[in-house]
VMD Tcl script that draws the C-alpha trace (Angstrom):
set ca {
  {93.03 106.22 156.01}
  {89.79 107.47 155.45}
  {90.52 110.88 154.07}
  {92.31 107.95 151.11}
  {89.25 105.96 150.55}
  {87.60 109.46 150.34}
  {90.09 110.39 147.86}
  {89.74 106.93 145.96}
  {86.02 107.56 145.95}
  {86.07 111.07 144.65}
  {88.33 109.26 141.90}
  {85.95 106.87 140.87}
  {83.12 109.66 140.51}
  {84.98 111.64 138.81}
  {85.82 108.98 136.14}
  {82.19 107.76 135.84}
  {81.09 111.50 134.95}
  {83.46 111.66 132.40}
  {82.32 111.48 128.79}
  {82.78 108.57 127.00}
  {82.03 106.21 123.94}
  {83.03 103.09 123.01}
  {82.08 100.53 120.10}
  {80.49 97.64 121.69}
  {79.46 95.52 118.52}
  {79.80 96.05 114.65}
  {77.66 93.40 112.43}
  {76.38 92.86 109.15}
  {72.75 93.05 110.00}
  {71.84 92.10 106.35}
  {73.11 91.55 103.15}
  {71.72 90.68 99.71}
  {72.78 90.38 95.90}
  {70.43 89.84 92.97}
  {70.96 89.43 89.75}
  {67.52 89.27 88.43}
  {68.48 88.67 84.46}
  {70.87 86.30 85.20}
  {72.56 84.46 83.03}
  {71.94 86.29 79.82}
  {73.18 89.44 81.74}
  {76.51 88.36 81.49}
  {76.52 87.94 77.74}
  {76.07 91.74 77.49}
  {78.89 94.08 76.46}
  {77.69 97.30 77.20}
  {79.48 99.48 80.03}
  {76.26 99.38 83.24}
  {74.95 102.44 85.02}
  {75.28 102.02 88.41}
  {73.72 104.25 91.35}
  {74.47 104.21 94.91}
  {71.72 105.40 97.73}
  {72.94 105.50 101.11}
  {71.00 106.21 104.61}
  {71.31 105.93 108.13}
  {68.83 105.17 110.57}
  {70.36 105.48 114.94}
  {67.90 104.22 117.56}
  {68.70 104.13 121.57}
  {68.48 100.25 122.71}
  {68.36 101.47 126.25}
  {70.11 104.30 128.38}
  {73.07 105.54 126.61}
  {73.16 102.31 124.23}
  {72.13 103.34 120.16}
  {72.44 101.08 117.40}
  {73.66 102.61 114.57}
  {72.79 101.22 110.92}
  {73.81 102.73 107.74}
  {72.18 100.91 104.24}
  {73.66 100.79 101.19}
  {72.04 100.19 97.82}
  {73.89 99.61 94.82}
  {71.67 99.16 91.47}
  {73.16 98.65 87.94}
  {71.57 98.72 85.29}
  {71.98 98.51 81.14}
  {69.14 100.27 79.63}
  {66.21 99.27 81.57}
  {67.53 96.08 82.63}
  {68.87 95.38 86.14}
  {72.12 93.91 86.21}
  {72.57 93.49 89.83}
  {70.99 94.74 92.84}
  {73.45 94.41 96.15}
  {72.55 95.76 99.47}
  {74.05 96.13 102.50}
  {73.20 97.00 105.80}
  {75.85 97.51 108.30}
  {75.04 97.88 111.88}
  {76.97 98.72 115.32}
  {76.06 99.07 118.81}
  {78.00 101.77 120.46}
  {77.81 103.15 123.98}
  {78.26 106.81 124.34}
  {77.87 108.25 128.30}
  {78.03 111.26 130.04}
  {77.37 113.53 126.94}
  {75.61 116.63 126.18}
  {72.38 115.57 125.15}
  {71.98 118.14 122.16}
  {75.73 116.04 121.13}
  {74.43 112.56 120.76}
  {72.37 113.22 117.30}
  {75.88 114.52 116.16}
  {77.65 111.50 117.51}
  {75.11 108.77 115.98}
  {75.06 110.62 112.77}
  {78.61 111.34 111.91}
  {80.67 109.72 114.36}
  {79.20 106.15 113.99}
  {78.41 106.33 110.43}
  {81.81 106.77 109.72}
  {82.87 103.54 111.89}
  {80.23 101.42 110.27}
  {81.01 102.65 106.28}
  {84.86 101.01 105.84}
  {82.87 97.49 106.82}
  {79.88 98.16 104.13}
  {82.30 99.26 101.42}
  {84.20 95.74 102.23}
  {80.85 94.25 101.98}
  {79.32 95.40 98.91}
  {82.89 95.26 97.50}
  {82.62 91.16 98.67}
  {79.28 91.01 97.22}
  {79.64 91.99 93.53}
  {82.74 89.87 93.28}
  {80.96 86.93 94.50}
  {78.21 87.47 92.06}
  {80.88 87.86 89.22}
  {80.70 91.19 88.61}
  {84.30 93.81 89.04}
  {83.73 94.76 92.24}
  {82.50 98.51 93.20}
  {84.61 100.21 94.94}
  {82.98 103.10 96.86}
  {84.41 106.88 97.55}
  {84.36 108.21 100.85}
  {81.85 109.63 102.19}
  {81.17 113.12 104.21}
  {79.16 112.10 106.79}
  {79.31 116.01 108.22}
  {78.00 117.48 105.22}
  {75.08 114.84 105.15}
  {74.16 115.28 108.79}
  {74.38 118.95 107.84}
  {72.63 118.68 104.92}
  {69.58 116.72 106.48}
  {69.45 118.79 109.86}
  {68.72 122.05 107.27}
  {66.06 119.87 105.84}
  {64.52 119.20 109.02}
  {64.37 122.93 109.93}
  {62.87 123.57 106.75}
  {60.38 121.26 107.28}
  {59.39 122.16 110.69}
  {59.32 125.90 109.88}
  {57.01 125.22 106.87}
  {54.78 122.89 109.00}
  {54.53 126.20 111.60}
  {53.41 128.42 108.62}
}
mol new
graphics top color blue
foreach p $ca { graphics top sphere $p radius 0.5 }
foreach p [lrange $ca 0 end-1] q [lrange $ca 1 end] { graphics top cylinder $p $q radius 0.2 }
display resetview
């Protein structure tokens, strides 16, 4: 009998070193749409610019707990004049134990980002229609080659502050 609860026990720490993540809240942590020349905007017949920025920002809540937010700006513009302005920031609390630390930038920066970016396209998507506007439809995006692409910009930085 006690060589089974030894057993059991065993189990149960072996389990609880095992990696593991889960997704323990996603939420729109804020949202916004203006249309600053509104109504003569929509009198216009001239085909808008529009430009997407995107970022991501990961901070640890408390021992393996990191909210995740990625933003999205859309802007479009005729000329000089703003037709709309919609942003979106989508956030998600995820839990992610038992990992290599030199893994968990990896994890926060591609992993989560690529939870969290279905619900911001939906959003911004929502948000343009609502105003009246067709709504924009964003690509997919390659969270890899961004978290790739800024950890090369890091180490450029840090070896040009060394020199």
């Amino acid at each position: 009998m006690a060589q089974e609860d030894s057993n059991a026990a065993q189990e149960n720490d072996n389990e609880a070193q095992q990696p593991g993540f889960s997704i323990e809240k996603i939420y729109l942590k804020d949202a916004s749409l203006e249309i600053p020349n509104a109504p003569q905007i929509f009198t216009e017949r001239t085909q808008p610019q529009v430009g997407i920025e995107l970022s991501n920002v990961a901070q640890q809540i408390e021992a393996g707990v990191f909210e995740v937010a990625i933003k999205v700006t859309v802007t479009s513009k005729i000329a000089e004049k703003t037709v709309f302005l919609a942003e979106v920031t989508q956030a998600g609390i995820f839990q992610i134990r038992n990992v290599p630390e030199e893994n968990i930038p990896m994890i926060v920066g591609i992993t989560c980002p690529n939870i969290l970016f279905p619900y911001a396209r939906e959003s911004i998507s929502d948000l343009t229609i609502r105003g009246g506007f067709q709504p924009v439809l964003l690509n997919p995006i390659n969270f890899e080659a961004l978290f790739a692409q800024q950890q090369q910009q890091q180490a450029v930085q840090a070896d040009s502050a060394t020199h």
